[in-house]
NUNU-394038 format. One record per residue (C-alpha): residue in one letter; x, y, z. Coordinates in steps of 0.2 Angstrom, whole numbers, plus 2048, in hexadecimal, padded with zeros to 3 digits. Layout:
! NUNU-394038
<rec "A",<X,Y,Z>> ...
***
This chain:
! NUNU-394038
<rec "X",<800,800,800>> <rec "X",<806,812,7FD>> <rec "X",<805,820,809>> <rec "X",<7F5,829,801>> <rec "X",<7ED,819,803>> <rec "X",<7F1,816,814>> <rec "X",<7EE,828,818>> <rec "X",<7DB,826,811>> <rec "X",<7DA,818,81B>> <rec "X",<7DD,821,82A>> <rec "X",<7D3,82F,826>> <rec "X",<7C4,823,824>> <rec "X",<7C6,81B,836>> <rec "X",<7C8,82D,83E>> <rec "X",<7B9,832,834>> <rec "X",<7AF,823,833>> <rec "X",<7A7,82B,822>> <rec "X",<7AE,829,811>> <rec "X",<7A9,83B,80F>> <rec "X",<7B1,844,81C>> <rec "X",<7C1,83C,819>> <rec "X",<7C0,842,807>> <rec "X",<7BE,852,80C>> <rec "X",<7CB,850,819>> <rec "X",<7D6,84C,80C>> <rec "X",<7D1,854,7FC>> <rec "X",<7CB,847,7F2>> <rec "X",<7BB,840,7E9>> <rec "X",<7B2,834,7F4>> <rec "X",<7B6,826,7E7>> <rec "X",<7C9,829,7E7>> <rec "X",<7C9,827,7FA>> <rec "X",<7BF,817,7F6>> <rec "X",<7C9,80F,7E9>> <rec "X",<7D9,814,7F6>> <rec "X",<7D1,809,805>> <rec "X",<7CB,7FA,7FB>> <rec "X",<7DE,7FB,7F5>> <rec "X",<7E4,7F9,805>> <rec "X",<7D8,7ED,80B>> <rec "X",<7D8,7E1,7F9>> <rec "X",<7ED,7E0,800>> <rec "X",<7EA,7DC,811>> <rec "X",<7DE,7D0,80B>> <rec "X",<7CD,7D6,819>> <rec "X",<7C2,7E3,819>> <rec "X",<7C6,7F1,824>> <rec "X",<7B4,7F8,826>> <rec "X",<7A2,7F5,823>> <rec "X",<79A,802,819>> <rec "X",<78A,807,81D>> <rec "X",<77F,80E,815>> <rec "X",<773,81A,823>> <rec "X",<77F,818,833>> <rec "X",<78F,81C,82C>> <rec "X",<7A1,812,82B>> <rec "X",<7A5,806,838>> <rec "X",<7B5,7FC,83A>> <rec "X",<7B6,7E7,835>> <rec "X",<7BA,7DD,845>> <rec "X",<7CC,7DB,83A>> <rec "X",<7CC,7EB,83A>> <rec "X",<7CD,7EE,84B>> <rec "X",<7DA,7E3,84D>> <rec "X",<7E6,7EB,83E>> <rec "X",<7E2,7FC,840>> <rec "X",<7F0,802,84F>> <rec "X",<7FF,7F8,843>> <rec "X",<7F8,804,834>> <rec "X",<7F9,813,83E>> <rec "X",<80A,80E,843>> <rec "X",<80E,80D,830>> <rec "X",<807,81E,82D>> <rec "X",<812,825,83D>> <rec "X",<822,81A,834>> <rec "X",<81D,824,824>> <rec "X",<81D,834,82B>> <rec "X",<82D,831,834>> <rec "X",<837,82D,827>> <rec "X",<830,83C,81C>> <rec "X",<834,847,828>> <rec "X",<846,841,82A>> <rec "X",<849,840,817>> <rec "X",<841,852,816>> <rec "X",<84F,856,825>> <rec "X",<85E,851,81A>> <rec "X",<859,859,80A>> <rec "X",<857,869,812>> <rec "X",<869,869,817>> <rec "X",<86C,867,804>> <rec "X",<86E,87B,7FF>> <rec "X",<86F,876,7ED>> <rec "X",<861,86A,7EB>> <rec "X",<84F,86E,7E8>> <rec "X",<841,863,7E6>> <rec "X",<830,869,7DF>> <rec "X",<820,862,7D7>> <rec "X",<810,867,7CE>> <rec "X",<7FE,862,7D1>> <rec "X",<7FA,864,7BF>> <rec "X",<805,859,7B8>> <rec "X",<819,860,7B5>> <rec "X",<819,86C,7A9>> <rec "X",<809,870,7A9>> <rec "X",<808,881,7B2>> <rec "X",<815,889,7A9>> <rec "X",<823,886,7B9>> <rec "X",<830,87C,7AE>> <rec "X",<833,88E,7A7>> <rec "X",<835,895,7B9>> <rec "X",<841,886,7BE>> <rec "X",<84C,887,7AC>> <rec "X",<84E,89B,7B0>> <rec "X",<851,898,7C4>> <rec "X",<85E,88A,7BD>> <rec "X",<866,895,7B0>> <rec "X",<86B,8A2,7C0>> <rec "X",<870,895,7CA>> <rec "X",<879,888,7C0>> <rec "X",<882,87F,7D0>> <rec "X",<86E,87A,7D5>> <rec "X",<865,86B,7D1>> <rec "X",<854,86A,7D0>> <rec "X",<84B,85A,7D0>> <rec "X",<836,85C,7C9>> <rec "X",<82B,84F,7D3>> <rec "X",<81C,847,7CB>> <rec "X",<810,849,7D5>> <rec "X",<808,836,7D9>> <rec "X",<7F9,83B,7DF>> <rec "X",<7F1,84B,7D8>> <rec "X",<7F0,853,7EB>> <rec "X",<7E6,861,7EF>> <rec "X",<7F1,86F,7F7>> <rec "X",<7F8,869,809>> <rec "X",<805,85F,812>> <rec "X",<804,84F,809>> <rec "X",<808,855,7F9>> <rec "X",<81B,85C,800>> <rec "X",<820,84D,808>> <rec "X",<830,84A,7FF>> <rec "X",<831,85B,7F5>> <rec "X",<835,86C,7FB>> <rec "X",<829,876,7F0>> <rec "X",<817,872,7E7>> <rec "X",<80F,87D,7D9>> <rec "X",<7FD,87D,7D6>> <rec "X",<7EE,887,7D1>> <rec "X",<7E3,890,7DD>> <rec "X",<7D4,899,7DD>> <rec "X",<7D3,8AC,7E6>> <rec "X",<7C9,8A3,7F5>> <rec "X",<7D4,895,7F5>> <rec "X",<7E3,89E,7F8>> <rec "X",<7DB,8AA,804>> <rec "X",<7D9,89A,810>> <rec "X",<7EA,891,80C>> <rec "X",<7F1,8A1,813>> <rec "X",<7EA,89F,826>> <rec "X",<7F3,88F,825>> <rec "X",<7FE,88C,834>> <rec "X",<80C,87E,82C>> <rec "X",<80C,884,818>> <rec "X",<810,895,80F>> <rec "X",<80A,899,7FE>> <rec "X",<812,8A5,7F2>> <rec "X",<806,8AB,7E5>> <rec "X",<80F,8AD,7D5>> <rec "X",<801,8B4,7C5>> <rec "X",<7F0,8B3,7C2>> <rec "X",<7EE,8A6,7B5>> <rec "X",<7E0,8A7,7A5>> <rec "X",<7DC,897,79C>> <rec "X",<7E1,899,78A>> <rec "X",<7DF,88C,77A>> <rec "X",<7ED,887,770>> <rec "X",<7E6,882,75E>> <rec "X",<7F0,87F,74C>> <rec "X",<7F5,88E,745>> <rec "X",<7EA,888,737>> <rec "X",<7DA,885,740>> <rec "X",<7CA,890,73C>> <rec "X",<7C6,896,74D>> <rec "X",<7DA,89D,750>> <rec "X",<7D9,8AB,742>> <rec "X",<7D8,8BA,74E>> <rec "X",<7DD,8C0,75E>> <rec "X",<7D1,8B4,768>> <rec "X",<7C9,8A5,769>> <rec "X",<7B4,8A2,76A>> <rec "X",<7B2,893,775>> <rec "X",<7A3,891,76B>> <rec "X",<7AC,88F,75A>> <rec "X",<7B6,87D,763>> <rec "X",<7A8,876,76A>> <rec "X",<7AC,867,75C>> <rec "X",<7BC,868,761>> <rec "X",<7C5,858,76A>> <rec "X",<7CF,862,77A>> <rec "X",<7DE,85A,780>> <rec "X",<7E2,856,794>> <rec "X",<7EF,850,79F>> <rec "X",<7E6,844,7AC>> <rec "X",<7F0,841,7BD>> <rec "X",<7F5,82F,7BE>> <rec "X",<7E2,828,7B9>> <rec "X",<7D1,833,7B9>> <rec "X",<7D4,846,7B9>> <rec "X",<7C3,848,7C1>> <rec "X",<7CC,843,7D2>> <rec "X",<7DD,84E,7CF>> <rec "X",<7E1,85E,7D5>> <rec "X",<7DF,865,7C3>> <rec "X",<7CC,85E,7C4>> <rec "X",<7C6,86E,7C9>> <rec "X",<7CE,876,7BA>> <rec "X",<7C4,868,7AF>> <rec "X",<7B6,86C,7B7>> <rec "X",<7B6,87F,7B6>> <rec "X",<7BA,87C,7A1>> <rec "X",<7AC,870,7A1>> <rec "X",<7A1,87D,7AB>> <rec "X",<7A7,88C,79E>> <rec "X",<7A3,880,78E>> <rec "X",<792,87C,795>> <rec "X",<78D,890,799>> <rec "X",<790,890,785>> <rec "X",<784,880,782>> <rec "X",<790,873,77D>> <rec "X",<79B,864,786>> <rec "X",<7AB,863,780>> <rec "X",<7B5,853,77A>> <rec "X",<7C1,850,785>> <rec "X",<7D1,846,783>> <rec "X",<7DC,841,791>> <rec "X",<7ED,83F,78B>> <rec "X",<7FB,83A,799>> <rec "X",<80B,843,78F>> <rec "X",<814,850,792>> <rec "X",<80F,861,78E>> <rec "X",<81E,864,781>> <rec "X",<815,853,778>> <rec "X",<803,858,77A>> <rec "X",<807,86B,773>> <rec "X",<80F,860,763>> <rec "X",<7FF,857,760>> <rec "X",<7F7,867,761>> <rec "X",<803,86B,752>> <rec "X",<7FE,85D,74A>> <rec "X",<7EB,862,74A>> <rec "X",<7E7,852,757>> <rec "X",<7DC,85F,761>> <rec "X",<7DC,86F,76C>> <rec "X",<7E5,872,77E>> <rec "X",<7E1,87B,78C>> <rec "X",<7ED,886,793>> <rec "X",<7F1,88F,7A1>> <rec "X",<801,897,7A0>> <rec "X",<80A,89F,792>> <rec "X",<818,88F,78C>> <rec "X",<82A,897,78A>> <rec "X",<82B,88E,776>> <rec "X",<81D,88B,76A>> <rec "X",<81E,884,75A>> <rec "X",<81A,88F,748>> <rec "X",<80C,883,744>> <rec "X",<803,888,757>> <rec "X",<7F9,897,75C>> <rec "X",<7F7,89C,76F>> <rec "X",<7E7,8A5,772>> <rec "X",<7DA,8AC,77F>> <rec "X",<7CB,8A9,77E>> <rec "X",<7BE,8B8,778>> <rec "X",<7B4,8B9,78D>> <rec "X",<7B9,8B8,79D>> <rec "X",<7B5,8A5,7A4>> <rec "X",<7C0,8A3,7B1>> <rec "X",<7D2,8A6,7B9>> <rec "X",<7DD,89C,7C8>> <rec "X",<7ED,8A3,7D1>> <rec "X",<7FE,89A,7CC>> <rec "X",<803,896,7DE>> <rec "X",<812,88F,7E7>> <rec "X",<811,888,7F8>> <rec "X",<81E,87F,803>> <rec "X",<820,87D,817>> <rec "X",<826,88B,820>> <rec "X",<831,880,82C>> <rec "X",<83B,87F,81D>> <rec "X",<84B,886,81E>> <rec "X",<855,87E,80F>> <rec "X",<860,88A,805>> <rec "X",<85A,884,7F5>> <rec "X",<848,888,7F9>> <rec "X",<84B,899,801>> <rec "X",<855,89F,7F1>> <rec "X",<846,897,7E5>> <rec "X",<839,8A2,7EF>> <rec "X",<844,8B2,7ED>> <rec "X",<844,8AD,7DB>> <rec "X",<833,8A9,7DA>> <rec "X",<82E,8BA,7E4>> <rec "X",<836,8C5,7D7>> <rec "X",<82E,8BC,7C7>> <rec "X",<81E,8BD,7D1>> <rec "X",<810,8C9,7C8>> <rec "X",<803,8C7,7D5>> <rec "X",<801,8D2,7E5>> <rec "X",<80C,8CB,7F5>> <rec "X",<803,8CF,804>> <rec "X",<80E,8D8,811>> 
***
């Protein structure tokens, strides 16, 4: 079992609802699901009786095997915390993930720049496993996590005790169509004019829906249907350099929400003709960290940022 599972299991027990663990731990209901009947098809016993009216109970085995999986959990935790301990005596190593996928919010141009005025750093880019909402979970093992967030989202993330965040741009999605394609001959796009257009997606290790980038989906899908269409999706798990080439080869149309450093001649970058929606390019990371490779990343990052710093 991984450590997500684990941790869902947990959750559950505390909880003794399916829900309220998912909300605990910022996933669908389903996901937190699929992550106990993991754990328990390895063990081989049920954990818990689900019930339909009087909530989640645990299975006499259960009982019996859940003080040796909290122990697991508190082994976990101990040897992240150590791990993270060493690294941050490392004052030329940085470690940093992206919820959306790497790549995909435009930080590889941020890390390529950082890398260029520091050439004695290295900087190792972490898939993220999990698709994690913002929180501790998702930096356990890396020093920094990017990720989109919306104005009230960040407003809260900011009254966190453990976690700082460093808001970097306010982020528009764009399309990126074939030079060529009807819909790309002026300054913008109308959704409107692609609703027969296939749009391309980079799902997060399985169903998007259940990612941190499912809110983006969903706020696309939300903006497609205020113009009375669905769109065909297409969930392609390659990197962005790869989808943006079979955008190229006129193999559909990708959302976007940053601004990539090189696009090719046959590809067109545009916004779209209304206002639908926007998120807030964000960086957070723990403020117990005191490794000298993050601290000079978040004075580099601070003087690229556009957004307003709070005082």
């Amino acid at each position: 079992m991984d450590r997500i599972e684990l941790e869902s299991v947990l959750a559950v027990d505390d909880c003794l609802s399916f829900s309220e663990a998912a909300h605990q731990l910022s996933f669908s209901q389903s996901a937190i699901s699929k992550h106990v009947s993991a754990v328990e098809d390895e063990l081989g016993v049920k954990l818990f009786n689900r019930k339909t009216h009087s909530g989640v109970s645990r299975t006499e085995s259960g009982e019996a095997l859940m003080p040796e999986l909290r122990a697991c959990s508190d082994a976990y935790k101990a040897l992240f915390a150590h791990a993270d301990a060493l690294r941050q005596k490392d004052d030329d190593h940085l470690r940093v993930s992206c919820h959306a996928g790497i790549g995909s919010l435009g930080e590889d141009d941020l890390i390529t720049d950082f890398c260029s005025l520091h050439p004695g750093m290295r900087v190792d880019q972490i898939v993220d496993q999990h698709g994690l909402l913002p929180g501790k979970s998702s930096l356990e093992g890396v020093d920094l996590v990017f990720t989109l967030m919306s104005a009230d989202d960040l407003f809260k993330f900011r009254k966190n005790r453990e976690l700082d965040v460093l808001p970097l741009g306010e982020c528009v999605p764009r399309v990126l169509l074939p030079r060529s394609h009807p819909a790309a001959q002026g300054d913008t796009v109308d959704l409107k004019a692609l609703k027969d257009e296939t749009f391309l997606f980079r799902p997060i290790h399985g169903d998007v829906k259940e990612g941190s980038d499912g809110k983006q989906l969903q706020l696309f899908l939300s903006a497609c249907g205020s113009e009375g269409f669905t769109p065909d999706i297409r969930f392609v798990q390659l990197r962005s350099a790869t989808v943006i080439n079979m955008v190229s080869a006129g193999l559909g149309a990708l959302l976007l929400m940053h601004q990539p450093a090189v696009l090719p001649d046959s590809a067109v970058l545009l916004p779209f003709s209304k206002s639908y929606y926007s998120s807030i390019l964000c960086a957070y990371y723990y403020k117990t960290n005191a490794s000298p490779a993050l601290k000079s990343f978040l004075r580099f990052l601070r003087e690229r940022s556009t957004y307003p710093q709070m005082q």
